[in-house]
Structure formats: C-alpha cells, structure tokens
N, C-alpha and C positions, 0 to 999 in steps of 0.2 A: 558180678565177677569182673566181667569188663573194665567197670567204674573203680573198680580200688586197684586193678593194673595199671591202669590212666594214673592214678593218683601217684602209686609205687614209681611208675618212669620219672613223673615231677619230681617229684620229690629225690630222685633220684640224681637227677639233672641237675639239682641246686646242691648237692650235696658233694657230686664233683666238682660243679663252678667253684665251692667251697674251698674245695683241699685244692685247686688251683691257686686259690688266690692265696692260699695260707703259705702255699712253698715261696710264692713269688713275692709276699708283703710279708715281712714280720710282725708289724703291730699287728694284721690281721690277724694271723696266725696265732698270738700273746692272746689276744680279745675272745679268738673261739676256742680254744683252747680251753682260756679260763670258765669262759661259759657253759660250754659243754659237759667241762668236769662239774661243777656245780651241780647242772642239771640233773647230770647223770644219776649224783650222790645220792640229790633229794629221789629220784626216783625208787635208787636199789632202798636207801631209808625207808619209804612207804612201803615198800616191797617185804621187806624184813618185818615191819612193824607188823604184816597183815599176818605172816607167819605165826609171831608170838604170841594173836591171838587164838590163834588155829590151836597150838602145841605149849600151852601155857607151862608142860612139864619139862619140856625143853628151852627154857629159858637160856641155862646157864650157857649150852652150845651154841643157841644161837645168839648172843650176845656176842660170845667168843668170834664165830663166824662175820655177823657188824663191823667190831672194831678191825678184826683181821680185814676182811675190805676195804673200811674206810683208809685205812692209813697204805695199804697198796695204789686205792684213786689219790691220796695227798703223796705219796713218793710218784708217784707214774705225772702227775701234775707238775712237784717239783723239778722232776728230772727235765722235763719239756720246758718246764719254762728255762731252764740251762740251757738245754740243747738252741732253744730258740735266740736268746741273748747272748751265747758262745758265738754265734754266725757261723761255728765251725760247719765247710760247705759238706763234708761225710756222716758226721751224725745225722745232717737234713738229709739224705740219700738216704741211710740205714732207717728215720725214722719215716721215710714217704715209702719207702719199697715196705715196710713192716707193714703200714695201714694200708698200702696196696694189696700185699698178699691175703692177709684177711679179708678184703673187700672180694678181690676174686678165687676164695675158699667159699666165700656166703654163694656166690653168684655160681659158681662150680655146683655145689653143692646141692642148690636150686634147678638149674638145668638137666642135673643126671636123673636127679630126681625125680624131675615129670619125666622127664623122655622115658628111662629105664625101669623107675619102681623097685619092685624087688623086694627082696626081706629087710626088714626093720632093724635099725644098729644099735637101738635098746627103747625099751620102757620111757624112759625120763622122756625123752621127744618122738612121739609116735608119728609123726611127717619126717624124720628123716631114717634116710635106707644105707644102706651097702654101699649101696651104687652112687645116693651122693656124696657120701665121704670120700670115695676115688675120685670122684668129678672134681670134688673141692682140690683135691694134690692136682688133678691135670692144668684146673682152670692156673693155678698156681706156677707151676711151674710155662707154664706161656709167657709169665712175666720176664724169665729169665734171658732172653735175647734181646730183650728192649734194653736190660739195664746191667747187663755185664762188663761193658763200657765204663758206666759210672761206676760200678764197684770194681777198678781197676787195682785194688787191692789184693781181691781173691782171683783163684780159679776157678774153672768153672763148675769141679766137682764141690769144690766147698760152699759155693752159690747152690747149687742144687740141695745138699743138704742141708745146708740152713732153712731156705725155702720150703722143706718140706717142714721140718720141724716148726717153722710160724705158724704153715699150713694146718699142723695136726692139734698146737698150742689154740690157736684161735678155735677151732672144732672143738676143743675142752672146753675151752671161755664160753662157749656157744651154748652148751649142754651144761654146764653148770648153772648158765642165769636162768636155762630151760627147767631146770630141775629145783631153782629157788621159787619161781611161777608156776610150777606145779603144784609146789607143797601149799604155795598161798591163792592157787586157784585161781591163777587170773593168766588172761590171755594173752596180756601187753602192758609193759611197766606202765605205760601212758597213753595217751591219745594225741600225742605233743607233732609228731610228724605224720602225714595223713597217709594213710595205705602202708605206713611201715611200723605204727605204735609210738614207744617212745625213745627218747636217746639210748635208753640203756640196752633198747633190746636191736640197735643199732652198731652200737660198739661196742657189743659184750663180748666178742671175739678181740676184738683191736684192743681193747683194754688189757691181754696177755700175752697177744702178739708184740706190740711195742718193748715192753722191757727185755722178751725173750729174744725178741727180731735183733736187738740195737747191742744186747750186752754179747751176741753170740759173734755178731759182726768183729765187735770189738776185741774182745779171746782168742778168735780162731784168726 
C-alpha cells in the first residue's frame, strides 16, 4: 500500500510540473495536449472494444456511445488547440481553473473519503461515498479565493456557482468512465502512469469539466 502511495505522489508531482509548464509555454501545452488526447482515445477505444465483446447484443448502443465520445475528445482537442493559439489570456484562466477544479474534486473526494466513509453514492463505483462527493465541492470551492482576482469578470457568487457545477460535471465524467470499466471489468484503462492507471482514468473528470467549466464562464 505504501509503495503505490509513493508512486500516486510521483506521479503526481510531474503531472503538476506539467500543467505548470503548459499555462507558462504554449508549445508545451499544443504538444501535451495533443498527446494526451490521443492517449486518452486509444485507451477509452480499448476500453469500449473490451465491452463489445462482453455485450455482443449491444452493439448498436455501444457503437453509438464510441462515436459520441470520440468526436466530444476531437471537439474538446479542437477547442484547446484554439484556446491555446488564440493566446487569448481568459480562456487560459477559464481553461486552468476548469482542470483545477476537477483535479481538487478527485482529491476532495479522496480525502473525505478515507477520513469520513459513510454510505456509498451508487453501484457503479463502490469506493466512492456521500461523504466524498461533499469533499470533492469543499476541496473545490477552496480554489475560489486564489482565483477570483483573475476572473475579474465575475462575482463571486457566480464563481461559486460555476465552481460547483465543474465540481459535480467532473463527478459525472468520474462515474461514467467508472461505469464503462465496470461493464468491461477492468480496474484501470491502462497501466501507462504508475499508482494512478492510465490517462483516461486521469482525466476522465477534466474531459467534462473543460467544455462545461470554459463555455459557462463565457455565457454567464
């Protein structure tokens, strides 16, 4: 247990360096970006495939279900790669704060988790509870004083509601790719990042935060 905590902090630790470097460099940012989506893809791909052959009667849906994803990862990819070539400095805010609040909904989430326990929030993911669904909005909204400054657009109620709704967005993203690795019986898209699985089961939140986080900023 120790040893794949060790590994989850590393790994963890590069994955912040990461979105460091990605707000601060653009090409970085263009580079993992693109990579990541790819990864991602071929992951949820294997993922899906493993299904089909599970539910061979369910083809037609889950096909539907495929393509509906892929082309949300080729819009959510296109979009970024605008956002990132635009230079515009508010989409880079709206799209750091979205992959933030996701990151500390997992990590919320996590924490209430052990500490608290509790009753179970469904079926589909039997390790998460009650209690870290609250955790994931608390960790969440913690962000809001660091970055209400930069989003000097809004106020602060309309920060807080946003925020929350990234919060509860990402917690669906969570529990849906939870509920596609259910059905295909596997514990981890991948083996690709050590002590956390694979990209996908990384940003399977951020991949619903991001459009929902940046298009809500931009509406309200």
């Amino acid at each position: 247990m120790g040893s794949n905590i060790k590994k989850r902090i590393i790994t963890s630790i590069f994955l912040i360096s990461l979105l460091s470097l990605m707000f601060f460099y653009t090409y970085i940012m263009l580079i993992s970006v693109i990579i990541i989506s790819i990864i991602a893809w071929i992951e949820f791909y294997a993922l899906i495939s493993k299904i089909f052959k599970k539910n061979e009667a369910k083809h037609k849906v889950l096909r539907f279900l495929y393509k509906a994803i892929s082309l949300l990862f080729l819009a959510i990819l296109v979009y970024l790669i605008f956002i990132i070539e635009s230079g515009h400095l508010n989409l880079k805010i709206y799209l750091l704060y979205s992959v933030l609040v996701a990151i500390m909904s997992d990590i919320g989430g996590l924490v209430f988790g052990k500490i608290f326990k509790g009753k179970k929030l469904t079926k589909i993911s039997p390790n998460k509870t009650i209690s870290g669904s609250i955790g994931s909005l608390i960790f969440s909204i913690f962000l809001i004083p660091f970055y209400q400054e930069s989003l000097f657009n809004e106020n602060l109620s309309i920060i807080f509601i946003i925020t929350i709704i990234i919060s509860i967005t990402s917690q669906l993203g969570d529990l849906f790719i939870s509920f596609l690795k259910r059905k295909a019986k596997v514990k981890d898209t991948s083996d690709i990042l050590p002590g956390h699985g694979g990209i996908l089961d990384r940003i399977d939140g951020i991949i619903f935060a991001i459009p929902v986080g940046i298009y809500l900023f931009i509406i309200i």
